[in-house]
py3Dmol code that shows the C-alpha trace and the ligand (Angstrom):
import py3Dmol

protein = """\
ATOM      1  CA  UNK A   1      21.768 -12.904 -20.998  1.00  0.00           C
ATOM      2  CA  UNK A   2      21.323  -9.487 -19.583  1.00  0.00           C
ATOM      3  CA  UNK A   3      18.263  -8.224 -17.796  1.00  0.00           C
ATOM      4  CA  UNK A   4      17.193  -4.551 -18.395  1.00  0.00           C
ATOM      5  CA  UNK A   5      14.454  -1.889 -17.138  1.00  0.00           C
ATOM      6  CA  UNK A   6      13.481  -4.291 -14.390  1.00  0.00           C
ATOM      7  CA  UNK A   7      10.492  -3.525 -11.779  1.00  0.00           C
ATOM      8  CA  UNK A   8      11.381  -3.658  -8.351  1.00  0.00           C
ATOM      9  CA  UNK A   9       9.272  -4.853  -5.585  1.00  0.00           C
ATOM     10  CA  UNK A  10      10.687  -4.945  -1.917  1.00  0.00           C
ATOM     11  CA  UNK A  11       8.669  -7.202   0.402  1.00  0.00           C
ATOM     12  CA  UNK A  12      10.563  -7.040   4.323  1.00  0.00           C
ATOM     13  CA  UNK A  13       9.262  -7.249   7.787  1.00  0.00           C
ATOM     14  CA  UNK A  14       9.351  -3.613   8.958  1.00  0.00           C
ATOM     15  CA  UNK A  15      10.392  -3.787  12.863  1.00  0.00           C
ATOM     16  CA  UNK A  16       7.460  -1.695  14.119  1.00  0.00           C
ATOM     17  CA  UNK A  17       7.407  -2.925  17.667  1.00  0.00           C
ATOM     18  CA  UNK A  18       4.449  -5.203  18.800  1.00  0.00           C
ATOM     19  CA  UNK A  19       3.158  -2.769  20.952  1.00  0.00           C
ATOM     20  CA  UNK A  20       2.725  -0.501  18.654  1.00  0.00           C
ATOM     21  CA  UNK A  21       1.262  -2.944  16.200  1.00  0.00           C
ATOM     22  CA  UNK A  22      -1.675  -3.394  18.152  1.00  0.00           C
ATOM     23  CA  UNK A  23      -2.372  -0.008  18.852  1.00  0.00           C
ATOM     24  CA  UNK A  24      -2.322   0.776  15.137  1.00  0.00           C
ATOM     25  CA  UNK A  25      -4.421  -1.979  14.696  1.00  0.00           C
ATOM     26  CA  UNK A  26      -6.584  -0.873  17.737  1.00  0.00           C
ATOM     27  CA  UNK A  27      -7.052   2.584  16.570  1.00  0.00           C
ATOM     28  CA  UNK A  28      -7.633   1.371  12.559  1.00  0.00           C
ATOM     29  CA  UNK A  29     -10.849  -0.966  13.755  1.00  0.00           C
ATOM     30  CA  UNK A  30     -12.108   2.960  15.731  1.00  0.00           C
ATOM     31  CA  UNK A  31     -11.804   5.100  12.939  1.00  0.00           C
ATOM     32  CA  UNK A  32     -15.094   4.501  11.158  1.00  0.00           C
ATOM     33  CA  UNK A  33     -16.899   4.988  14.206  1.00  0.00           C
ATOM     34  CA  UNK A  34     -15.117   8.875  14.345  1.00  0.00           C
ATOM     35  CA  UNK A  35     -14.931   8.846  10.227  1.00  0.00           C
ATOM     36  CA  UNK A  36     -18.770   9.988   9.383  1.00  0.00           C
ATOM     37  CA  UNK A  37     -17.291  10.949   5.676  1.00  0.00           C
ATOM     38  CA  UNK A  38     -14.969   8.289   5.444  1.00  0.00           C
ATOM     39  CA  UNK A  39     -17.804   5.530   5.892  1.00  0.00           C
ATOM     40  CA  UNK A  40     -19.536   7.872   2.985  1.00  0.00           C
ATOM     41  CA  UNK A  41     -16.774   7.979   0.868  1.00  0.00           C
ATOM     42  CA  UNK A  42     -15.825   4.223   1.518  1.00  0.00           C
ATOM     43  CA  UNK A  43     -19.396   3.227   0.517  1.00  0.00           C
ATOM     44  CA  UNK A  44     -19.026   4.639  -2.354  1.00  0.00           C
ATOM     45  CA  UNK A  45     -15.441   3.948  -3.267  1.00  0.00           C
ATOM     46  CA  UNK A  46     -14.760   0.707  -1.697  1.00  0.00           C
ATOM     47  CA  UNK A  47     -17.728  -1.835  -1.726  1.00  0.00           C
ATOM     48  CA  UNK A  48     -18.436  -3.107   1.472  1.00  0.00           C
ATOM     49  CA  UNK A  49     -15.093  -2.494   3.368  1.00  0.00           C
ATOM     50  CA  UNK A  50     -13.723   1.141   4.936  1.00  0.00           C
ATOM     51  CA  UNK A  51     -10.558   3.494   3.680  1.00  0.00           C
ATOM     52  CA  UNK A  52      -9.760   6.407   5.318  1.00  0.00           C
ATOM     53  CA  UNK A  53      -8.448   7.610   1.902  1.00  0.00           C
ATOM     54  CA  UNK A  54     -10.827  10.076   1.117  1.00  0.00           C
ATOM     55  CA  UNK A  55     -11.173  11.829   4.366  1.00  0.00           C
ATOM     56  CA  UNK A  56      -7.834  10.919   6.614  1.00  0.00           C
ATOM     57  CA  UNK A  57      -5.103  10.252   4.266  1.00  0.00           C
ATOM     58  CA  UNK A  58      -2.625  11.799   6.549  1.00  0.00           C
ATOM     59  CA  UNK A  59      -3.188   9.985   9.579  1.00  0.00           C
ATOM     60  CA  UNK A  60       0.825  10.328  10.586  1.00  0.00           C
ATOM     61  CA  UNK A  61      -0.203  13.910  11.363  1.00  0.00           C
ATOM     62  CA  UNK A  62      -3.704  12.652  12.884  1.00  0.00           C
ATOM     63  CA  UNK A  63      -3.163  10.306  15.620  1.00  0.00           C
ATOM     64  CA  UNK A  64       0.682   9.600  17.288  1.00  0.00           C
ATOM     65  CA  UNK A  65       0.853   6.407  16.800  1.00  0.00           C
ATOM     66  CA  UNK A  66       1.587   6.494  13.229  1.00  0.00           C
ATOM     67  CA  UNK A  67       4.231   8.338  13.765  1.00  0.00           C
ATOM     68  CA  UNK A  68       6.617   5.587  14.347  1.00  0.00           C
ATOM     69  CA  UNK A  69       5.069   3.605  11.440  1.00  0.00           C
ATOM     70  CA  UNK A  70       6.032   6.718   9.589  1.00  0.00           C
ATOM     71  CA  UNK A  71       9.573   6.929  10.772  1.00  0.00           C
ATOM     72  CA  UNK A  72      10.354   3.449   9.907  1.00  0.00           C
ATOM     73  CA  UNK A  73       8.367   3.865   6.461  1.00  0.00           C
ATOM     74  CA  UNK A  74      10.866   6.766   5.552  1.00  0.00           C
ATOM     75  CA  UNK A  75      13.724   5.407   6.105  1.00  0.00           C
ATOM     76  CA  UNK A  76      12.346   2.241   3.885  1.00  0.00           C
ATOM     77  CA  UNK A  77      11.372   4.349   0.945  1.00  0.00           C
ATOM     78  CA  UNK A  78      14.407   6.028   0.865  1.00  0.00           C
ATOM     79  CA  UNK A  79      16.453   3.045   1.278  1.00  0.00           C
ATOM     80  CA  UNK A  80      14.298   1.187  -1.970  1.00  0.00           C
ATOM     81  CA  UNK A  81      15.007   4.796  -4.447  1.00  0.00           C
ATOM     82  CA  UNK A  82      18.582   4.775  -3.517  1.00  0.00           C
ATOM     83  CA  UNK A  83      18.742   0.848  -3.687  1.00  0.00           C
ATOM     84  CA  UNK A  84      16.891   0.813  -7.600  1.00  0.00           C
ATOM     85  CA  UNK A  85      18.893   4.052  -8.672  1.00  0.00           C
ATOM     86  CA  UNK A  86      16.517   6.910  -8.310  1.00  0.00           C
ATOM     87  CA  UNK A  87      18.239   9.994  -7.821  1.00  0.00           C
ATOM     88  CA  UNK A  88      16.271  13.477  -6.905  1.00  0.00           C
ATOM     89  CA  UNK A  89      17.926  16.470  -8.667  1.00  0.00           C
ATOM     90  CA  UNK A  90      17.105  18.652  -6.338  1.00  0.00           C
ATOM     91  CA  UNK A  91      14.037  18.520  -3.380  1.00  0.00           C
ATOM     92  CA  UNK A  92      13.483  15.262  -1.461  1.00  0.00           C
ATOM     93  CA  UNK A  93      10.931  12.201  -1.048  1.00  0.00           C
ATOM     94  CA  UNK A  94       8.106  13.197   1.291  1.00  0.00           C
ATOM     95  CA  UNK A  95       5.162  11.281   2.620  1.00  0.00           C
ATOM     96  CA  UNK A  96       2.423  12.490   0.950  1.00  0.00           C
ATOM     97  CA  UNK A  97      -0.550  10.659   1.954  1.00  0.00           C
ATOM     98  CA  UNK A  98      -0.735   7.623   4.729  1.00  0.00           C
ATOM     99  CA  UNK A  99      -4.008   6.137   5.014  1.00  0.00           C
ATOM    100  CA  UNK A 100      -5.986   2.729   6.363  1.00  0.00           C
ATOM    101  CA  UNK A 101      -7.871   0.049   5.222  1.00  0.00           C
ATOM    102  CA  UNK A 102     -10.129  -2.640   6.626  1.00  0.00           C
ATOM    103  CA  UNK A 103     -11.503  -5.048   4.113  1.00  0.00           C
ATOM    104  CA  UNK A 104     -14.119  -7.451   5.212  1.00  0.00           C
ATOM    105  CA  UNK A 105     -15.409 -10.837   3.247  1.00  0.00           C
ATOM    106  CA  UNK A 106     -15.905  -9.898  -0.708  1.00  0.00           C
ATOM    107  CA  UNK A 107     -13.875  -6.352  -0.039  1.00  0.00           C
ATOM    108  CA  UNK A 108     -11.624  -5.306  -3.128  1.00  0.00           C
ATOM    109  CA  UNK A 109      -9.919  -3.164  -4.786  1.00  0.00           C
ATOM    110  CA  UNK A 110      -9.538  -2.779  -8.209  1.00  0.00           C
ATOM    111  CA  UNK A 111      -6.284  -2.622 -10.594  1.00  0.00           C
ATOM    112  CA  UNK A 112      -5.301   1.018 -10.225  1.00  0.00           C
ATOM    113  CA  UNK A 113      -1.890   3.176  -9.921  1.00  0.00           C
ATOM    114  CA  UNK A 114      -0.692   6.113  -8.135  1.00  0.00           C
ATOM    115  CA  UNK A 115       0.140   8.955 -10.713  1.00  0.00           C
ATOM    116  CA  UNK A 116       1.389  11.801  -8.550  1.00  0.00           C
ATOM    117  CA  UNK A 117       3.665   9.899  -6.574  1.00  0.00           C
ATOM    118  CA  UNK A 118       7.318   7.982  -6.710  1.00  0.00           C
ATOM    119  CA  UNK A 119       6.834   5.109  -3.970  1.00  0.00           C
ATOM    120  CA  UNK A 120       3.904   3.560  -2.835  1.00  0.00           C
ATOM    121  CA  UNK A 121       3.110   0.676  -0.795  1.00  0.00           C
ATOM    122  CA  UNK A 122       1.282  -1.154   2.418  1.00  0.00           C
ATOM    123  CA  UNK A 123       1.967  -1.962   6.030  1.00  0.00           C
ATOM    124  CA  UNK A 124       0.312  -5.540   6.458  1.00  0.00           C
ATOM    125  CA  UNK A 125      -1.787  -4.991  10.303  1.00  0.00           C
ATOM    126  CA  UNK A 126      -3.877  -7.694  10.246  1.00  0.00           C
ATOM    127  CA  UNK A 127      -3.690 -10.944   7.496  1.00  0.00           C
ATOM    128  CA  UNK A 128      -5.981 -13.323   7.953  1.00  0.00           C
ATOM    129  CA  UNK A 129      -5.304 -17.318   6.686  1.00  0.00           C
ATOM    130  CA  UNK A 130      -6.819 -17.666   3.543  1.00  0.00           C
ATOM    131  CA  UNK A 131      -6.745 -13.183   2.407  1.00  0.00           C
ATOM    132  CA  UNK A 132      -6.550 -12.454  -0.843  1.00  0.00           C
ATOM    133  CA  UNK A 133      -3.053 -11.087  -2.151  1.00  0.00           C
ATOM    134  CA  UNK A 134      -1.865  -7.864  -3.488  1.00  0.00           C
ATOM    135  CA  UNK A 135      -2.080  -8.507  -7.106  1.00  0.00           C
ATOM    136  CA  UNK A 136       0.789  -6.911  -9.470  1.00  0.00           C
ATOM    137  CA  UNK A 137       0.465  -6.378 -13.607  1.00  0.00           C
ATOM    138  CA  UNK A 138       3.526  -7.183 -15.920  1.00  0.00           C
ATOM    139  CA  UNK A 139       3.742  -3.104 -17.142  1.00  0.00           C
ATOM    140  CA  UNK A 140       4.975  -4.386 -20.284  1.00  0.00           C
ATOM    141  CA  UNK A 141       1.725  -6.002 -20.936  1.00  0.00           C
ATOM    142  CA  UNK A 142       0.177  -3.720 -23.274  1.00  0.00           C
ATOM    143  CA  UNK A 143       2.979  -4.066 -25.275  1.00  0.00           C
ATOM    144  CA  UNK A 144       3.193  -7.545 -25.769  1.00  0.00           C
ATOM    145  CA  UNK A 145       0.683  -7.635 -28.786  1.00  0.00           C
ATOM    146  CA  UNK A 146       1.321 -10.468 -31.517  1.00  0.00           C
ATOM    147  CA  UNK A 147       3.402 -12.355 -28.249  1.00  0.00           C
ATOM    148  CA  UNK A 148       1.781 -16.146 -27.546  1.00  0.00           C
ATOM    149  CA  UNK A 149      -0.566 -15.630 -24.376  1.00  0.00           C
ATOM    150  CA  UNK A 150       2.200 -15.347 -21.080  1.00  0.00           C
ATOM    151  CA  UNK A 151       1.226 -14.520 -17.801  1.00  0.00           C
ATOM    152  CA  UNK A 152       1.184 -10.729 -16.542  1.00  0.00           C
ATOM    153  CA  UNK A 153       0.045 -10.986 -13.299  1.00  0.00           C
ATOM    154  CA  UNK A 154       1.914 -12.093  -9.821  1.00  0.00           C
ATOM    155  CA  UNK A 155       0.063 -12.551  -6.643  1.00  0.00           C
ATOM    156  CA  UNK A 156       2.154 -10.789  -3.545  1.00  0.00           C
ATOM    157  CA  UNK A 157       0.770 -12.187  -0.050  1.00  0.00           C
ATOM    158  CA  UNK A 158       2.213 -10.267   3.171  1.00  0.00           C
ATOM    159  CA  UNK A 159       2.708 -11.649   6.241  1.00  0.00           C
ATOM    160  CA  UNK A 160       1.559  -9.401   9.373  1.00  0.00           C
ATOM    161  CA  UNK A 161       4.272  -6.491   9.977  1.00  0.00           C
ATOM    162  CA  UNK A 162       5.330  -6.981   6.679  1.00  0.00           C
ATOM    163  CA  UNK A 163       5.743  -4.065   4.092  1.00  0.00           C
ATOM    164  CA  UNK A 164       5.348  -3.995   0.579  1.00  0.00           C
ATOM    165  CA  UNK A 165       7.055  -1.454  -1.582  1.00  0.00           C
ATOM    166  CA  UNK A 166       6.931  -0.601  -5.484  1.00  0.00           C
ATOM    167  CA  UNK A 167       6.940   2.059  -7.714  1.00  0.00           C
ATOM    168  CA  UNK A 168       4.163   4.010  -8.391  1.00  0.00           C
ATOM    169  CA  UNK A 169       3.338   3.402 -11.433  1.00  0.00           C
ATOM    170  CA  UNK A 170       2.988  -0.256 -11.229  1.00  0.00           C
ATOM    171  CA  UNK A 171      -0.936  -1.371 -11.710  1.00  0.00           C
ATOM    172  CA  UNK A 172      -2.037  -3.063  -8.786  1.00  0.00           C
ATOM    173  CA  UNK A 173      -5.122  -4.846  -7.188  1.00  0.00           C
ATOM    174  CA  UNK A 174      -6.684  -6.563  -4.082  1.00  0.00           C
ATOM    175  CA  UNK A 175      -8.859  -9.141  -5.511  1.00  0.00           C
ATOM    176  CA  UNK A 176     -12.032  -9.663  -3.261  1.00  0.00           C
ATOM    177  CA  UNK A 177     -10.971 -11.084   0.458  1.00  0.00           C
ATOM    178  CA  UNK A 178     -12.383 -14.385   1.053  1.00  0.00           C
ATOM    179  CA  UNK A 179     -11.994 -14.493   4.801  1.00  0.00           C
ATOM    180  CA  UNK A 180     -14.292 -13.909   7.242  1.00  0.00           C
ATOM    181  CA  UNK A 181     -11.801 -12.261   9.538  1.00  0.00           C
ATOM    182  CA  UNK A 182     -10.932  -8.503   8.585  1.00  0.00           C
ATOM    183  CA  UNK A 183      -7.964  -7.716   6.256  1.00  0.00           C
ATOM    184  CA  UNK A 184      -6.427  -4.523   7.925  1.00  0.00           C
ATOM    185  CA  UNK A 185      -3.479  -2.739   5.965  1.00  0.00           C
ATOM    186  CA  UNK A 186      -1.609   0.923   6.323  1.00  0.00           C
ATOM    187  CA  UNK A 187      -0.721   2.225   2.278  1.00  0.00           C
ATOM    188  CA  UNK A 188       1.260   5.250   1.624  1.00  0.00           C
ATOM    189  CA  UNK A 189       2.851   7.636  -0.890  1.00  0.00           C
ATOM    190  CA  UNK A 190       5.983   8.900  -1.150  1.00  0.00           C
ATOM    191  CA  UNK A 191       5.914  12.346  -3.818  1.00  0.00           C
ATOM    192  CA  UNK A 192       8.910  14.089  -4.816  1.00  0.00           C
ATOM    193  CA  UNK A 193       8.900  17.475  -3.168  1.00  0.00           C
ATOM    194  CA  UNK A 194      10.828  19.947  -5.510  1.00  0.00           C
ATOM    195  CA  UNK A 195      11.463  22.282  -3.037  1.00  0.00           C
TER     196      UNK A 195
END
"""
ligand_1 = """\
1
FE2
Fe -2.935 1.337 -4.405
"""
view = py3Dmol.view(width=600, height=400)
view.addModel(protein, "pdb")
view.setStyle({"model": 0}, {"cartoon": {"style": "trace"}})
view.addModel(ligand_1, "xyz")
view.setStyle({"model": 1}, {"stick": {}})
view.zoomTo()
view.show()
């Protein structure tokens, strides 16, 4: 039996030293009180938690310490293109967007993709016992049609300094976090730049 068009999801520990965990983590819990119009957008866009999506999505070029998240992140995606046989004709995968996320109790966020981009993924900061997962859909599923009922979803949980990385297209979820301790993640995009 062969396997063909696979997905591909990498799921690793990162190596982003401790110390610099916690001052990610440290500076993520700040940002809504500096983030006027990301607490707008977030109550808006993300029911009852806070993103930095729509007003700092670049935060590697906002505050230094994501700057080492970022160099570890690049050398990640472009180990998973190379590693699943993606190959850039010309131009090169860039970071497009690096944002934060804190997710209290009944926080979620809804099946959704990234169109513009190549890679995208999460840094895992802070994963409480009990968090809900990152949620992945079968892309085949809309094709299935007269096929007996089969599962298309697979639950992904991350342990803290963990990364998760997929392709972009790939529908994806957080179903609503059940904890009463804050789920606090780092997601990216990786474009490709056809310079
Ligand atoms: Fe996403």
């Amino acid at each position: 039996m062969k396997s063909l068009f696979s997905s591909h999801i990498e799921q690793k520990k990162l190596g982003l030293k401790p110390a610099i965990h916690q001052e990610l983590k440290r500076t993520i819990l700040k940002l809504p009180e500096m983030d006027t119009l990301g607490v707008k957008w977030s109550k808006k866009n993300y029911p009852n938690g806070y993103t930095s999506y729509g007003s700092l999505s670049n935060l590697d070029q906002q505050f230094s310490v994501f700057s080492e998240l970022k160099r570890l992140l690049d050398r990640e995606a472009s180990k998973f293109v190379k590693a699943i046989g993606i190959e850039f004709p010309r131009g090169d995968l860039v970071l497009s967007s690096l944002w934060a996320n804190v997710m209290p109790k009944h926080c979620y966020h809804a099946f959704h993709l990234h169109p513009n981009s190549i890679v995208s993924g999460t840094y895992y900061v802070s994963v409480p016992k009990g968090t809900s997962p990152l949620r992945i859909e079968d892309p085949r599923a809309p094709l299935f049609m007269a096929c007996p009922a089969r599962s298309i979803q697979k639950d992904l949980i991350a342990k803290e300094g963990e990364i998760i990385l997929f392709e972009s297209w790939m529908k994806h979820e957080v179903p609503p976090h059940s904890s009463s301790d804050l789920r606090v993640s780092v997601s990216f995009n990786y474009d490709w730049i056809q310079s």
